[in-house]
LUMFILUM-332253 format. One record per residue (C-alpha): residue number from 0; x, y, z. Coordinates in steps of 0.1 Angstrom, whole numbers. Example, Ala and Ser with C-alpha at 12.3 -4.5 7.8 and 13.67 -1.06 7.14 Angstrom:
! LUMFILUM-332253
[0, [123, -45, 78]];
[1, [137, -11, 71]];
This chain:
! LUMFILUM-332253
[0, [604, 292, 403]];
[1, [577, 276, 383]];
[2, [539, 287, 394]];
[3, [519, 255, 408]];
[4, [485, 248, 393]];
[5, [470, 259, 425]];
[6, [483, 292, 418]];
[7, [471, 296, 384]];
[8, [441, 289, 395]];
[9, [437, 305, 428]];
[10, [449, 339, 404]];
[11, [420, 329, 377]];
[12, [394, 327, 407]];
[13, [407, 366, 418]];
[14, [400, 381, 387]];
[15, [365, 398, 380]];
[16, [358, 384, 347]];
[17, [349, 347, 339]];
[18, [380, 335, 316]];
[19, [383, 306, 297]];
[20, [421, 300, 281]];
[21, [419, 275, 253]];
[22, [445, 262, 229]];
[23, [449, 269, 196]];
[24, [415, 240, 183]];
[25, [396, 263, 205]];
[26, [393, 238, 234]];
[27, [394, 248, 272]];
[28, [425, 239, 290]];
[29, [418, 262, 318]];
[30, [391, 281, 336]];
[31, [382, 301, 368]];
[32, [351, 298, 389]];
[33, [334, 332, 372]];
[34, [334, 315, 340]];
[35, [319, 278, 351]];
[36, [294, 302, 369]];
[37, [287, 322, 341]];
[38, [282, 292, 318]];
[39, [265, 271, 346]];
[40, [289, 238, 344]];
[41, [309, 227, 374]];
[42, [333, 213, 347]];
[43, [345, 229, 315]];
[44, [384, 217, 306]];
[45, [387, 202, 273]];
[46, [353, 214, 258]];
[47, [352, 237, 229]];
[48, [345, 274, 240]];
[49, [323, 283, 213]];
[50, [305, 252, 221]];
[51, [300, 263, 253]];
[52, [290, 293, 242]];
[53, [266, 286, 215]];
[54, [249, 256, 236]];
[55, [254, 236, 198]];
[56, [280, 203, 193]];
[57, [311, 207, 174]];
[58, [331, 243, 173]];
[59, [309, 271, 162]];
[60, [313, 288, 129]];
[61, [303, 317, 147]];
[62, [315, 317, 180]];
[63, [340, 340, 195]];
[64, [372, 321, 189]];
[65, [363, 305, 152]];
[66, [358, 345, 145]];
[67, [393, 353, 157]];
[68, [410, 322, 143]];
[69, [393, 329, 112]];
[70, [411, 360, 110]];
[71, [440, 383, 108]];
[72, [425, 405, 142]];
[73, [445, 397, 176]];
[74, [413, 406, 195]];
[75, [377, 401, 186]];
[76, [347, 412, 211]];
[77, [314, 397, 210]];
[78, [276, 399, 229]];
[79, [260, 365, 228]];
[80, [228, 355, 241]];
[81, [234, 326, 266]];
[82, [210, 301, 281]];
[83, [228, 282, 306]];
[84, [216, 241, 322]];
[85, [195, 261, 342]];
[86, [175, 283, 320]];
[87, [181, 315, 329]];
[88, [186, 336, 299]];
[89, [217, 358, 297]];
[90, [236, 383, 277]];
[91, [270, 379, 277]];
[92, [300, 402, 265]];
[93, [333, 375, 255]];
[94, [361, 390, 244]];
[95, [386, 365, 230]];
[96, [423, 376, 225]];
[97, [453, 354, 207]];
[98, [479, 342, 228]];
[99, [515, 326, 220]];
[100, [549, 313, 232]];
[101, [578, 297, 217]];
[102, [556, 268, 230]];
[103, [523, 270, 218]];
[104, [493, 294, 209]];
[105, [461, 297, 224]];
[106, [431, 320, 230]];
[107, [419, 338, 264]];
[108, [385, 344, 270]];
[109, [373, 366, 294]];
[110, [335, 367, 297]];
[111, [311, 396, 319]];
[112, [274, 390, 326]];
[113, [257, 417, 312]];
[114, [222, 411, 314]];
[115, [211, 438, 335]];
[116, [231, 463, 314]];
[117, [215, 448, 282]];
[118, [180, 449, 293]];
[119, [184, 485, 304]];
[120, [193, 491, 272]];
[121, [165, 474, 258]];
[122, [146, 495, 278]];
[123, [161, 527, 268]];
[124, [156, 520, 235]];
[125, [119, 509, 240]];
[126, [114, 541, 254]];
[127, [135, 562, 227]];
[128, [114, 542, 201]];
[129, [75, 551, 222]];
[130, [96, 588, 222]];
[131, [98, 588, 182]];
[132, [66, 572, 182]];
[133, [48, 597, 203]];
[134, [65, 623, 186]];
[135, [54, 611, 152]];
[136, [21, 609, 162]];
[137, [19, 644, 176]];
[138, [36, 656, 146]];
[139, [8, 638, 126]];
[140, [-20, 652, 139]];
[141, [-3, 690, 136]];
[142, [5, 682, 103]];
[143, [-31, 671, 96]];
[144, [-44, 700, 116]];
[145, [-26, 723, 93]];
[146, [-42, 705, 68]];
[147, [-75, 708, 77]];
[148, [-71, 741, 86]];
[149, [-53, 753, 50]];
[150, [-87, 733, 33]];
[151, [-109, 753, 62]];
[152, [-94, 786, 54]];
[153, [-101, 779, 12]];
[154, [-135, 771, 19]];
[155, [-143, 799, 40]];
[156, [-140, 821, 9]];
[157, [-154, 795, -16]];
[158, [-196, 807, -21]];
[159, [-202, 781, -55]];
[160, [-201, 746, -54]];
[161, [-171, 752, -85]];
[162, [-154, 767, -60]];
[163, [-160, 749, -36]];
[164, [-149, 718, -54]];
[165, [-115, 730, -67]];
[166, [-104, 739, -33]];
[167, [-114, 704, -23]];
[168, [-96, 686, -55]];
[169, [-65, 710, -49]];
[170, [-59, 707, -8]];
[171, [-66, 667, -8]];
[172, [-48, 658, -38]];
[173, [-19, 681, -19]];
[174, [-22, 666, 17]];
[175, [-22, 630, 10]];
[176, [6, 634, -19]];
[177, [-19, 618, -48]];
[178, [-22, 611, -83]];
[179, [-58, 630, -81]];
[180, [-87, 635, -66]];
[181, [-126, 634, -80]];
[182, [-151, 652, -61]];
[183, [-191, 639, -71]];
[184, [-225, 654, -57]];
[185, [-257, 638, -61]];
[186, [-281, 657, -83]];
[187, [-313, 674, -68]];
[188, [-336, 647, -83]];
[189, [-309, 627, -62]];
[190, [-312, 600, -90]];
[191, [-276, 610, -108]];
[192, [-240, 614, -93]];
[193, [-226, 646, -111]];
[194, [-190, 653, -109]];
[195, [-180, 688, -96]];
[196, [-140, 687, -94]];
[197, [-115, 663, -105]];
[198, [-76, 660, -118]];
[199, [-54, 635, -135]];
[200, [-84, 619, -152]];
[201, [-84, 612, -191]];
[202, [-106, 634, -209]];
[203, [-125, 604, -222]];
[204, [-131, 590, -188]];
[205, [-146, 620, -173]];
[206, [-168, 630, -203]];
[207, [-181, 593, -199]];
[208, [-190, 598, -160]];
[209, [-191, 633, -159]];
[210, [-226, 620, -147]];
[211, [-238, 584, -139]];
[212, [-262, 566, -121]];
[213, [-266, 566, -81]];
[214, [-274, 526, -87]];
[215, [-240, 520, -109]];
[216, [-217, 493, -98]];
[217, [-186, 520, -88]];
[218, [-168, 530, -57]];
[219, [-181, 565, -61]];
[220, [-219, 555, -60]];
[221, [-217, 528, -34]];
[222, [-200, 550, -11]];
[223, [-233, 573, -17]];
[224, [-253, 548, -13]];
[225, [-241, 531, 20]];
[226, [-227, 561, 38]];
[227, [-193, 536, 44]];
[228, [-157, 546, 35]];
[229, [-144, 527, 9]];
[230, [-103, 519, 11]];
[231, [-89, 498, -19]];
[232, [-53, 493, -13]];
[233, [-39, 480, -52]];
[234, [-54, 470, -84]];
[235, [-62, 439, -75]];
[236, [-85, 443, -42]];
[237, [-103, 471, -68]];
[238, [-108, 449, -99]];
[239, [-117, 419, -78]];
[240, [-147, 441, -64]];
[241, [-153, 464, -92]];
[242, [-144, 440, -122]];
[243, [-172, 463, -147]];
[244, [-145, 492, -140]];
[245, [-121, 473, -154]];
[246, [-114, 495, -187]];
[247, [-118, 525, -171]];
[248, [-87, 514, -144]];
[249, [-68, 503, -166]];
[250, [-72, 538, -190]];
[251, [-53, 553, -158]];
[252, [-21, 547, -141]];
[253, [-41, 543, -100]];
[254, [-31, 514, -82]];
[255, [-50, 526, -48]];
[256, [-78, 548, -42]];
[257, [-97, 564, -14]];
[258, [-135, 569, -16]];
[259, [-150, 586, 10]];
[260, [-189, 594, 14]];
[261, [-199, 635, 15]];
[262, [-221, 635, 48]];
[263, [-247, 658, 58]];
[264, [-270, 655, 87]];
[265, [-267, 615, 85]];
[266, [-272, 615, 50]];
[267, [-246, 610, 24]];
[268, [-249, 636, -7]];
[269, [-220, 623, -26]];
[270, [-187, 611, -24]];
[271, [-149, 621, -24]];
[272, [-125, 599, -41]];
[273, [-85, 602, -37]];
[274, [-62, 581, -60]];
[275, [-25, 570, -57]];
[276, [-2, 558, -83]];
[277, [11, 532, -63]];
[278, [-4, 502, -38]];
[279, [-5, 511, -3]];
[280, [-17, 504, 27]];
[281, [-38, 535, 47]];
[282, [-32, 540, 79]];
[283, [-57, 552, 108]];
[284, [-40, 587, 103]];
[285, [-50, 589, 66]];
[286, [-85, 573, 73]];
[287, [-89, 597, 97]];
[288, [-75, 627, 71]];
[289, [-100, 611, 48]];
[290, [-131, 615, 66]];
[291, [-121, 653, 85]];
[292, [-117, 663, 44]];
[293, [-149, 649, 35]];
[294, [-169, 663, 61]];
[295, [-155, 701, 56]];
[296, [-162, 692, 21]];
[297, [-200, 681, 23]];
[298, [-207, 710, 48]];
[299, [-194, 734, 23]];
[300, [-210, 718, -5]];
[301, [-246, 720, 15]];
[302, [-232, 755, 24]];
[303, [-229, 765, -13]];
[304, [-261, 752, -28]];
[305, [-279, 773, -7]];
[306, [-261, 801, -13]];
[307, [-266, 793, -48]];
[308, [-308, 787, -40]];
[309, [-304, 823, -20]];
[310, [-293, 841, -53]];
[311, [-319, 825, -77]];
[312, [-344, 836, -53]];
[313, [-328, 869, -52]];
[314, [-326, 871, -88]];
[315, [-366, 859, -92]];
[316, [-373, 887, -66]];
[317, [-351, 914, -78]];
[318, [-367, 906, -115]];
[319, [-401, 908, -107]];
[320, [-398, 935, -85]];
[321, [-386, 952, -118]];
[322, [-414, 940, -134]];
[323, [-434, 956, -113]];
[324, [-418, 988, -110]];
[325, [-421, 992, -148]];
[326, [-455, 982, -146]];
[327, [-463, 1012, -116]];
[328, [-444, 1036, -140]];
[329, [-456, 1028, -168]];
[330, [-492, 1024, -156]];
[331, [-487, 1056, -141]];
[332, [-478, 1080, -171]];
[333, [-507, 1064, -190]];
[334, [-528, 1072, -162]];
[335, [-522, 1107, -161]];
[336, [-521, 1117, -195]];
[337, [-557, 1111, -201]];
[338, [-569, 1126, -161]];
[339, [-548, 1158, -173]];
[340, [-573, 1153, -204]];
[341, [-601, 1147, -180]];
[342, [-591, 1176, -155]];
[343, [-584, 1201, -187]];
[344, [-620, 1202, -201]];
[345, [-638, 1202, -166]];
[346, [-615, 1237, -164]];
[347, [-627, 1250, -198]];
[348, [-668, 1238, -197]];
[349, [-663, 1253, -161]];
[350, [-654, 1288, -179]];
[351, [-681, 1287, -202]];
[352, [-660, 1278, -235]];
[353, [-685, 1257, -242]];
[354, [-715, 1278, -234]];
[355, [-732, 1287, -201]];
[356, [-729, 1269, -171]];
[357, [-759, 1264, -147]];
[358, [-751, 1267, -108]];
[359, [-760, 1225, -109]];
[360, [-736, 1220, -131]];
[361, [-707, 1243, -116]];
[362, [-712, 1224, -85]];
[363, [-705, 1191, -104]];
[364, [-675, 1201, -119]];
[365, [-662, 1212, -87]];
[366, [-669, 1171, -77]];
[367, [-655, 1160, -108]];
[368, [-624, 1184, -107]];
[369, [-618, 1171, -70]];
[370, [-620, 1137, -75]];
[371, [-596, 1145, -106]];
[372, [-572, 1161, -82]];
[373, [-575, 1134, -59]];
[374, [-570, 1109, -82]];
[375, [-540, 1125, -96]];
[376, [-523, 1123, -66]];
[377, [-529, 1090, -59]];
[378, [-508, 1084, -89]];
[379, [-482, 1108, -83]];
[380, [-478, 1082, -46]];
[381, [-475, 1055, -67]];
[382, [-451, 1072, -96]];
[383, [-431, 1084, -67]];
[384, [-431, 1052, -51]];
[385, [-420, 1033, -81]];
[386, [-392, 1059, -88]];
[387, [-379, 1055, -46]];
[388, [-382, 1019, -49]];
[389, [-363, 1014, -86]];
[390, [-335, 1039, -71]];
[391, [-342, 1067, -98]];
[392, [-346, 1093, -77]];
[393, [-318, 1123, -82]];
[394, [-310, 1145, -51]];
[395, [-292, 1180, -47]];
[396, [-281, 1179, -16]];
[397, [-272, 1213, -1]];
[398, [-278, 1237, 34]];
[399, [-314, 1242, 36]];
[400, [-337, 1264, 59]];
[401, [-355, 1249, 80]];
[402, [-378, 1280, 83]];
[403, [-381, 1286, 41]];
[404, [-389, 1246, 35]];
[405, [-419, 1251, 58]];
[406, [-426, 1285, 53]];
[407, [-434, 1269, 16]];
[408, [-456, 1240, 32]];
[409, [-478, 1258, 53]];
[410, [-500, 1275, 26]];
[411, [-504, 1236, 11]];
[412, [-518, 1223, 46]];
[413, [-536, 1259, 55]];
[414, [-565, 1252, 39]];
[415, [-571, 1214, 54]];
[416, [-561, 1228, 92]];
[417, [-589, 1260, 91]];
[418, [-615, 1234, 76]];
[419, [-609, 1212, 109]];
[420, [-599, 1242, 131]];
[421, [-566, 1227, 138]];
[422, [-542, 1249, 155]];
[423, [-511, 1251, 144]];
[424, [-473, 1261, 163]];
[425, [-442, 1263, 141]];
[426, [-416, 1265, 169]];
[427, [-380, 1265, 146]];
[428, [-355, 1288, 148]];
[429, [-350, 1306, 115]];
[430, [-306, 1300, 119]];
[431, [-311, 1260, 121]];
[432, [-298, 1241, 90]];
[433, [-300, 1209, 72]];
[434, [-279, 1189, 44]];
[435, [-311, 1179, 22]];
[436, [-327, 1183, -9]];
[437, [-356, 1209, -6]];
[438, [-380, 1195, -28]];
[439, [-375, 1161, -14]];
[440, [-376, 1175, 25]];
[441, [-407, 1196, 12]];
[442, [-423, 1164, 0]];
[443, [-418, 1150, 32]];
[444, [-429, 1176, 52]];
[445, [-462, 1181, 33]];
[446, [-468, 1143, 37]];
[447, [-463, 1146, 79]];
[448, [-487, 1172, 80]];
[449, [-516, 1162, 60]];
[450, [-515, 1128, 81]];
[451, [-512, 1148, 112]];
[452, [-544, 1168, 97]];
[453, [-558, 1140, 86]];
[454, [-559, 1119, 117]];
[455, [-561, 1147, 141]];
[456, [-601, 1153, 151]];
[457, [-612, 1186, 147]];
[458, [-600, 1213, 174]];
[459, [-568, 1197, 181]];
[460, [-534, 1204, 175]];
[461, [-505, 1201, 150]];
[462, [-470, 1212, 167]];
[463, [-440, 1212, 142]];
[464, [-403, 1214, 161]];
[465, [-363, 1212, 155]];
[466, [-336, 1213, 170]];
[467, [-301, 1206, 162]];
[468, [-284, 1171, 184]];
[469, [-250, 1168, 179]];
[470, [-243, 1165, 137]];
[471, [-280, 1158, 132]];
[472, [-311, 1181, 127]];
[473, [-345, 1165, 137]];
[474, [-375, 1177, 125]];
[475, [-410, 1166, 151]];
[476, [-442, 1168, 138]];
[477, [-467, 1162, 168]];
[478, [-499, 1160, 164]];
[479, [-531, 1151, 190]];
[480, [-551, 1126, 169]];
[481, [-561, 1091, 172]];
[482, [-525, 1077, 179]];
[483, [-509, 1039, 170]];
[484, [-511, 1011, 187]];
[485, [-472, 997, 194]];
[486, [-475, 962, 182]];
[487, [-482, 981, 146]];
[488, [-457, 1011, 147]];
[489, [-434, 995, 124]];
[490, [-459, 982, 98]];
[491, [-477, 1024, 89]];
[492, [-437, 1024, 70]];
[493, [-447, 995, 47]];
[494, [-462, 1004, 13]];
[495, [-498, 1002, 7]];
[496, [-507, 997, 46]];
[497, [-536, 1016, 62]];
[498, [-539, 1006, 96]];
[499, [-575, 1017, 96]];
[500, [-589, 1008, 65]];
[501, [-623, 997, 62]];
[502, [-655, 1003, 41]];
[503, [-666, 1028, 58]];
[504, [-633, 1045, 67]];
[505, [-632, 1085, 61]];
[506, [-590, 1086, 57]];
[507, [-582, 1077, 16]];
[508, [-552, 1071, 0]];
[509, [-526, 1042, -16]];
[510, [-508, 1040, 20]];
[511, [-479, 1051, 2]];
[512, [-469, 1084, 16]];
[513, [-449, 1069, 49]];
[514, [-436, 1048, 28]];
[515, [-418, 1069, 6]];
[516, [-408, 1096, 30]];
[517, [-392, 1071, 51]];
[518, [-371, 1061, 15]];
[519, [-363, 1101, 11]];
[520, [-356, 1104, 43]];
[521, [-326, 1072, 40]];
[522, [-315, 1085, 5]];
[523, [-306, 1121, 26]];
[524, [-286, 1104, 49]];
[525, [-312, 1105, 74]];
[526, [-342, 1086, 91]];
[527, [-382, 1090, 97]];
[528, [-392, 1072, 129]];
[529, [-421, 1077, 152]];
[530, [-433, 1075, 188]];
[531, [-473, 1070, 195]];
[532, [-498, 1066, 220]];
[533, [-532, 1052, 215]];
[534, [-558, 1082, 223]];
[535, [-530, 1107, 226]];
[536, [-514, 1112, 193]];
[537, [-483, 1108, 175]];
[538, [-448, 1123, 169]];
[539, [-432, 1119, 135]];
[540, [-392, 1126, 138]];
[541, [-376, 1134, 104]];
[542, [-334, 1134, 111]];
[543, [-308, 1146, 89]];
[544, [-272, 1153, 89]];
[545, [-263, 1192, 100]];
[546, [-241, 1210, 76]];
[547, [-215, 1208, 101]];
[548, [-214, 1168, 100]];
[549, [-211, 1168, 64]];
[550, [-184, 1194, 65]];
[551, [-156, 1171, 85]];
């Protein structure tokens, strides 16, 4: 029994896809109530499908059943983008398939709406593509990070601006993948641009602006000049504003270029240029690159220069410092050899070599012969002082006794302590030990004690101590005199500094003597400090390393 029409339709109407069956022109001969909806038309028999489809007149080219006719396929599936009568925008997934009988041939559509499915895709991919995005941003800024912290890590150990400016030159040209990179300083009469680093630029070109103007119509100076970033993205934009570089762009093979002003404390000191081989647009990552490489780079520029400043003054210092200590030396040989002269005959006239001596005259020999002496050793101070201070002082360091070393002062000081009845205490025990040079802890010694004698009023007391504290040995000399005030402690260790000195003053010397013994003491491995109180006196503590110490 033949189907009615009802039926066909009433089956069409049950089915959960739209379908359209068409014959073989592509023209709808049937349809069910999905599809009309779908396609918003109450009517739809005898219209072409891909006209309804495609919203156009005629039979598509491109619709879903000219595809399929067009070819050998037996099925053909297809999303389309439809906008219905009433305007609301859908996505659409047709799937046409050839049908035939020993009657005729056709084409079955069946259509699904599948709008909500296509804009959830949509959205997934929106949010895959804000994924990579985010991603390729984070992966940006570790990249430039690693950048920034490879260029932070050369500069660290980069002290001249050479140095400085090849680590600049080699990490920017590196992280931006260019042709080369020129790094320019302004001079220190500020009225020249000097180039410090560059590569990939002719030999020619950089002998000719090796050094040029701050005023000259080029990137580099302008930048200087304004404090701005300059970005030219091809040959054009750069000849158009720098049409006088015209030569000098075309003598390389840089399309782009990058020039970015060298900032210090608000003011720009130079500029750092990056070229590229090719036009391009920079983006806000490499702008940003740009500007985080110039200011590490101006920063260790600054840094540089006054490292460089720091040495010269070294260098003046350390060379007049040698000056002087030749002068002190030299001064002080020539000195001597004619107050040995001086000393030498006083001796002989005194002896009567010369003939008889009258009691007058013996007593001004004595004056002469003392100031002699006295003299002499303010030149020894000085000698000694300029040997300490040049470093040419040899030690032979080795176990001394305590006990001997001052067993071999006292008789030196005796003299100076019974004229001031001074008494003196020696409290060391004769076992205790120190890694020194005799002479040079002898010379100390004698030094503490004719201070302590000479600042001590008469009837007081001189006290010398050790004892041994862990691997050192310290030596006290105490004495009961006129003390130091705090606030000047430090300065009695600085050469040629008498606290006291004044016209009238009773205490001579060159102010030396601290000095020195304090150098000695340092050269031995040790120290000299001191403790005072105004009134009371002072204590003089001389440390050096016990045998012991030395020996592990």
């Amino acid at each position: 029994m033949k189907p009615s029409p009802v039926d066909n339709e009433s089956f069409l109407d049950s089915l959960p896809v739209g379908v359209l069956v068409c014959d073989a022109l592509g023209r709808v001969s049937g349809s069910n109530l999905l599809a009309r909806q779908i396609l918003g038309r109450e009517t739809v028999d005898g219209e072409g499908a891909d006209d309804l489809l495609s919203a156009g007149s005629g039979i598509a080219s491109d619709g879903p059943v000219a595809i399929l006719l067009s070819s050998s396929n037996s099925v053909h599936t297809q999303r389309i983008p439809l906008t219905p009568p009433d305007g609301t925008a859908r996505i659409v997934m047709v799937n046409a398939a050839r049908m035939s009988s020993e009657t005729s041939s056709g084409v079955v559509l069946t259509m699904s709406d599948v709008t909500a499915r296509a804009e959830e895709e949509e959205l997934l991919r929106s949010s895959e593509r804000e994924a990579r995005h985010v991603t390729d941003e984070a992966q940006s800024s570790r990249t430039r990070a690693e950048r920034l912290q490879q260029l932070s890590a050369a500069l660290s150990i980069a002290s001249t601006r050479p140095e400085v400016a090849a680590a600049v030159v080699a990490h920017a040209t590196a992280a931006f993948g260019a042709a080369g990179t020129v790094i320019a300083q302004l001079s220190d009469s500020g009225s020249h641009i000097e180039i410090l680093g560059v590569s990939d630029m002719p030999g020619d070109v950089l002998e000719d602006w090796r050094q040029f103007l701050v005023d000259s119509p080029v990137p580099r100076a302008d930048a200087t000049r304004s404090g701005a970033a300059i970005f030219l993205e091809s040959r054009d934009e750069w000849l158009e504003k720098y049409p006088a570089m015209k030569q000098v762009i075309e003598s390389t093979n840089h399309h782009a270029n990058i020039i970015v002003p060298l900032v210090v404390e608000g003011c720009a000191t130079g500029a750092l240029g990056i070229a590229f081989e090719t036009p391009r647009s920079f983006g806000e990552d490499e702008r940003a690159l740009a500007l985080a490489i110039a200011q590490q780079s101006a920063v260790a520029l600054a840094r540089a220069r006054l490292f460089e400043k720091e040495r010269e003054a070294r260098a003046r210092a350390d060379e007049a410092n040698r000056v002087k200590t030749e002068f002190l030396t030299k001064m002080s040989h020539e000195l001597r050899t004619p107050l040995n002269a001086i000393t030498g005959y006083t001796d002989l006239i005194a002896m009567g070599v010369h003939g008889p001596v009258t009691p007058a005259q013996t007593d001004a020999l004595d004056r002469i012969r003392r100031s002699g002496q006295r003299l002499l050793s303010l030149i020894n101070d000085v000698l000694n002082f300029a040997r300490v201070d040049a470093g040419n002082v040899h030690l032979d360091l080795r176990e001394v006794s305590l006990t001997q070393v001052l067993a071999d002062v006292e008789p030196i000081i005796a003299t100076q302590m019974a004229a001031k009845q001074l008494g003196y205490t020696c409290c060391v025990d004769e076992t205790l030990l120190a890694r020194a040079d005799s002479e040079k802890l002898a010379q100390i010694l004698v030094n503490l004690l004719s201070n302590a004698v000479k600042f001590t009023p008469a009837g007081g007391a001189v006290v010398v101590e050790a004892t041994q504290r862990g691997d050192e040995v310290v030596v006290s000399v105490r004495d009961t005199g006129m003390g130091v005030p705090s606030e000047k402690i430090e300065r009695i260790f600085e050469p040629f500094v008498q606290l006291d000195r004044k016209l009238t003053a009773p205490h001579e010397g060159t102010g030396l003597g601290l000095a020195i013994s304090r150098e000695l003491a340092r050269l031995m491995d040790g120290d000299l400090t001191v403790s005072s109180l105004v009134g009371e006196g002072s204590t003089f503590s001389l440390t050096l390393p016990a045998p012991s110490a030395v020996a592990q």
